[in-house]
N, C-alpha and C positions, 0 to 999 in steps of 0.2 A: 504493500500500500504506500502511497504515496504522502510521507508525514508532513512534508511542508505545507498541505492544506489544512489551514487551522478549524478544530471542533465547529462542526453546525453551521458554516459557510456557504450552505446552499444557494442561498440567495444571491447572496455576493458573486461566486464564480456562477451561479445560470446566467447571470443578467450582464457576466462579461461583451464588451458589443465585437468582439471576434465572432461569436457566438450564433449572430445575429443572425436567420436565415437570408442573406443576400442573392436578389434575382430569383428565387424560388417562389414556381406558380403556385397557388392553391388551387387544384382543381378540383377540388369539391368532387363526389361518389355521385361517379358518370357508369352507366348503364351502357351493355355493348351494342343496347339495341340504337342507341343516339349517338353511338360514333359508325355505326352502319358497316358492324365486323361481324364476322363468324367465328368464334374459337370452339373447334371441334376437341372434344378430350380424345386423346390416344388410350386406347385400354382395352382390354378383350369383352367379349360377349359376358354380361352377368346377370347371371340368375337369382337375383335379388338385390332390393335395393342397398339395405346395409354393404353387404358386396361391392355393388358401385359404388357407393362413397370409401371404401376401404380401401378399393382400388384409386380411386383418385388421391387419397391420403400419399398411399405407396407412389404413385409417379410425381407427389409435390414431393415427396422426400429425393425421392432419386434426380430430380430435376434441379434442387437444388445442390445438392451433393457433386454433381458432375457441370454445374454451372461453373465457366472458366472466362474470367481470370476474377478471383472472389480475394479483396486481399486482405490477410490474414487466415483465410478459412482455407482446410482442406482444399482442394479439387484436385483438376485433372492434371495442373501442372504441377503444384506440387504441395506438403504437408501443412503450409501457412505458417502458422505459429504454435503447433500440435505437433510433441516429438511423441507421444504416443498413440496417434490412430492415422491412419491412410485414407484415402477416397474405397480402398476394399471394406477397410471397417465400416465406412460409413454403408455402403452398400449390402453388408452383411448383417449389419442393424435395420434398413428400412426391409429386408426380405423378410426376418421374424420376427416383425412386428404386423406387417403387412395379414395374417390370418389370424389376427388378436383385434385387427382396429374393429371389425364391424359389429363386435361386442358391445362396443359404445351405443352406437347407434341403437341397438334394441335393450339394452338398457333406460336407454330413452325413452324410444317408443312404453318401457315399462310402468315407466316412474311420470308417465306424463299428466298424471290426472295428483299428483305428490306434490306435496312443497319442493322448493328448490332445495332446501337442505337434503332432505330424503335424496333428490336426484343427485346431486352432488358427491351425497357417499356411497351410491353406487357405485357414481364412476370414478372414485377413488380406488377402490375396490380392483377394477379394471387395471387403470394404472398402475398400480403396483402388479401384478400380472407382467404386463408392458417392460417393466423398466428388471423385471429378472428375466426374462427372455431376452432382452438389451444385453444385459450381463454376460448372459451366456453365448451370446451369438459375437462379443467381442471382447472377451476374457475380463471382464470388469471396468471398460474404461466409456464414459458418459459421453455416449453421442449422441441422444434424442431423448434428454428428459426433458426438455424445454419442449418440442416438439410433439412430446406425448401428451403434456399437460396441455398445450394447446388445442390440437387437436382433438383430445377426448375430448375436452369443453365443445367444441363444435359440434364434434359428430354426436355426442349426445343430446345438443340442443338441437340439432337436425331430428334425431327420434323424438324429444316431445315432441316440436310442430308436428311430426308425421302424424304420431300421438292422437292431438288433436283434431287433426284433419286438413292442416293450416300450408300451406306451401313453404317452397323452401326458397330464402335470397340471402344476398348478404347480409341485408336491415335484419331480417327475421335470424338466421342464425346468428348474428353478432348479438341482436338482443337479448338472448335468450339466454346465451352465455353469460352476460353480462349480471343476468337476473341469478343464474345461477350460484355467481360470484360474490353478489354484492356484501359488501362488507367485510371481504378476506382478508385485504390489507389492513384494515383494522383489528381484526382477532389476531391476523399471525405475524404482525409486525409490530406494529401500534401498541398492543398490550399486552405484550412479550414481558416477561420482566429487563431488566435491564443489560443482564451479560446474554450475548449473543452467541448460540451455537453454530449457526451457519454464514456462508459470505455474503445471503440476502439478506439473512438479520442483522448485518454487521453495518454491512451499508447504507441501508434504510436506517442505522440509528446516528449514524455520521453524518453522511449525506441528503436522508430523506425520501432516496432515491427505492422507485417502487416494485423495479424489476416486472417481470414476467404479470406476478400478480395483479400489478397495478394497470398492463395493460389489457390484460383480460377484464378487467371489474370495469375499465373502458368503455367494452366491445370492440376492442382492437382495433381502435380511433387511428392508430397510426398507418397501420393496413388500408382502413375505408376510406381516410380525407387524403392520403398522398401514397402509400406504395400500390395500391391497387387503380386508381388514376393515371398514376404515370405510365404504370403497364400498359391497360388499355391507350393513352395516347399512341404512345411509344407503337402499339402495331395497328392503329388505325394511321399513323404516320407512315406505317409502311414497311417499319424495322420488323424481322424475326423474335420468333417467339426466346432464345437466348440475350437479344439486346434488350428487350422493351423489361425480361428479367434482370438485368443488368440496373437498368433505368429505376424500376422500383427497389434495388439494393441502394440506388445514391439515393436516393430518397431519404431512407431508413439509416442510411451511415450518416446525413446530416440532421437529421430530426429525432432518434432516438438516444435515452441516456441510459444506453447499455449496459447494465451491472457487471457483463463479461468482460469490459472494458478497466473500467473502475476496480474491478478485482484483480485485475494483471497491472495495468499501469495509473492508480490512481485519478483524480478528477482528470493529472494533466495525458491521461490519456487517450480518456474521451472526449479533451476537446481537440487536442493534435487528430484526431481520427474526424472531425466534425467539422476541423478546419479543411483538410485536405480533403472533405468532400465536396464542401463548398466551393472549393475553388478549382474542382475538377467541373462542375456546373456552371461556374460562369465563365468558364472555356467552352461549356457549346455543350457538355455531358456527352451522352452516345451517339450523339451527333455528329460532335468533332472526330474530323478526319484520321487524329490520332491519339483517340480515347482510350482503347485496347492497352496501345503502351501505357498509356498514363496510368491508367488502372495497375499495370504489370511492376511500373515504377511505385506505386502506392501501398502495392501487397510487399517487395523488397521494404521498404521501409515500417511498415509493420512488423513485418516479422524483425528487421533489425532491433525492434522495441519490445519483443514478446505480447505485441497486440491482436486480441482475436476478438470479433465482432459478434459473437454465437449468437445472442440476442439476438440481432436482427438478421441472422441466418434462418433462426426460427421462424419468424415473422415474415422472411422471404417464402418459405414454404409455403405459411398461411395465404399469401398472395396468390401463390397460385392456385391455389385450391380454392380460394373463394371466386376466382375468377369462375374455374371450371362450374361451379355452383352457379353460377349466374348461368350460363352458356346452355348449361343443360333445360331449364326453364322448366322444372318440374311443379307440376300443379297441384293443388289441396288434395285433389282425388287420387294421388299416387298410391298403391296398398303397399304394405310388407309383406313379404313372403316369411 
């Protein structure tokens, strides 16, 4: 951790004007039917719904996984800032998770007529299932807890709506999550006692800072007002479906305050990482002619820092997955199998 940032400084270093989002659009949660695209999900024939969402789970993991050039994170070119997992690992984590995710989902569907609490520790239930199958598919080392905790939140607010009878979108499944969450930050941070067991309890009591938690209890506000926008731009503009992914990672490397960041290189690492995205973006982003490199140049200098962004790798996931959710335009009347 980084000690030179004095006790309870939250406010003072957010409101640094480095900080500041310079040149960055708001675009506001655009529908792909109003940018006039078609995003087809890749995925095999499935016989049942949970199924298809489990399978779109599996290719948002894998699609981010193999996203290149990610800097700091795994991929294809090379380990990031991770001397113990590979792009195999990672791969070998979304495969035995992949016939675990649609458990959520009818867990949902179970608990949909239940308080959210009830829902909730259902699919806590699940998760832990999730994250020792993780275990064992890569000898113990954590490459989709953030990921799993996200995703269960979806996919089981995807089964209540089903649940109920209610269709499935972004607004609907982010809500839902949302509902499921509310007040988590405040039971498992907030009034914690004082000594912190973990590096989310440790941060949130330093810095304030709300992790994972705090964007789920959102509805993954950062996902629906800019990483998922930019995407859709990004391939209504024309770009492939790996740039316009690229597109909502600058997004999320300039707008999120990443506790994976903060746990490696202290506040000044998340704003060194915040900075050079911002000013990867007012060079033109995946625009510019020679973004690739800059990108290539950004992930060396990460890693020269032991910087990894995994927060918003998560949330790169969740991007695409909510995109596919929209794409598919499934209606109230959907059944469960």
């Amino acid at each position: 951790m980084d000690e030179e940032i004095g006790e309870g400084d939250l406010k003072e270093v957010i409101s640094d004007p480095s900080l500041e989002i310079a040149t960055a659009p708001t675009y506001g949660l655009l529908k792909q039917e109003q940018l006039g695209i078609s995003i087809s999900p890749v995925a095999p024939v499935w016989s049942s719904l949970p199924e298809r969402l489990a399978d779109l789970v599996h290719e948002a993991l894998v699609a981010e996984a193999t996203l290149t050039p990610k800097p700091g994170l795994v991929d294809a070119r090379n380990n990031g800032s991770h001397k113990d997992m590979t792009l195999a690992t990672f791969l070998a984590s979304a495969d035995a998770l992949r016939p675990l995710m649609a458990s959520f989902v009818k867990a949902g569907v179970e608990t949909a007529s239940d308080p959210t609490s009830v829902a909730l520790q259902a699919l806590r239930g699940h998760g832990l299932i999730c994250e020792e199958a993780m275990n064992e598919a890569t000898g113990g080392i954590n490459t989709h807890k953030g990921g799993i905790f996200a995703f269960g939140l979806l996919l089981g607010a995807a089964g209540r709506c089903i649940g109920r009878g209610e269709g499935l979108s972004v607004l609907a499944l982010c809500g839902e999550a949302a509902q499921m969450v509310k007040g988590l930050v405040k039971r498992e941070l907030a009034n914690r006692v004082k000594t912190a067991n973990t590096a989310g309890e440790y941060i949130y009591r330093r810095y304030g800072l709300t992790g994972a938690r705090g964007e789920a209890e959102s509805g993954f506000e950062l996902v629906r007002l800019y990483a998922l926008p930019a995407f859709l731009c990004s391939r209504e503009a024309g770009q492939d479906e790996e740039t316009a992914l690229l597109a909502a990672l600058l997004e999320l490397l300039i707008r999120n305050r990443d506790t994976n960041l903060v746990a490696r290189g202290g506040m000044e690492g998340l704003f060194f990482v915040r900075r050079e995205a911002q000013r990867l973006k007012r060079l033109g982003g995946v625009f510019a002619p020679d973004f690739h490199a800059r990108l290539m140049a950004m992930d060396e200098a990460l890693i020269h820092r032991n910087l990894s962004p995994g927060g918003s790798a998560d949330l790169l996931g969740v991007t695409l997955f909510l995109a596919r959710i929209d794409a598919m335009g499934l209606s109230a009347s959907t059944e469960v199998s």
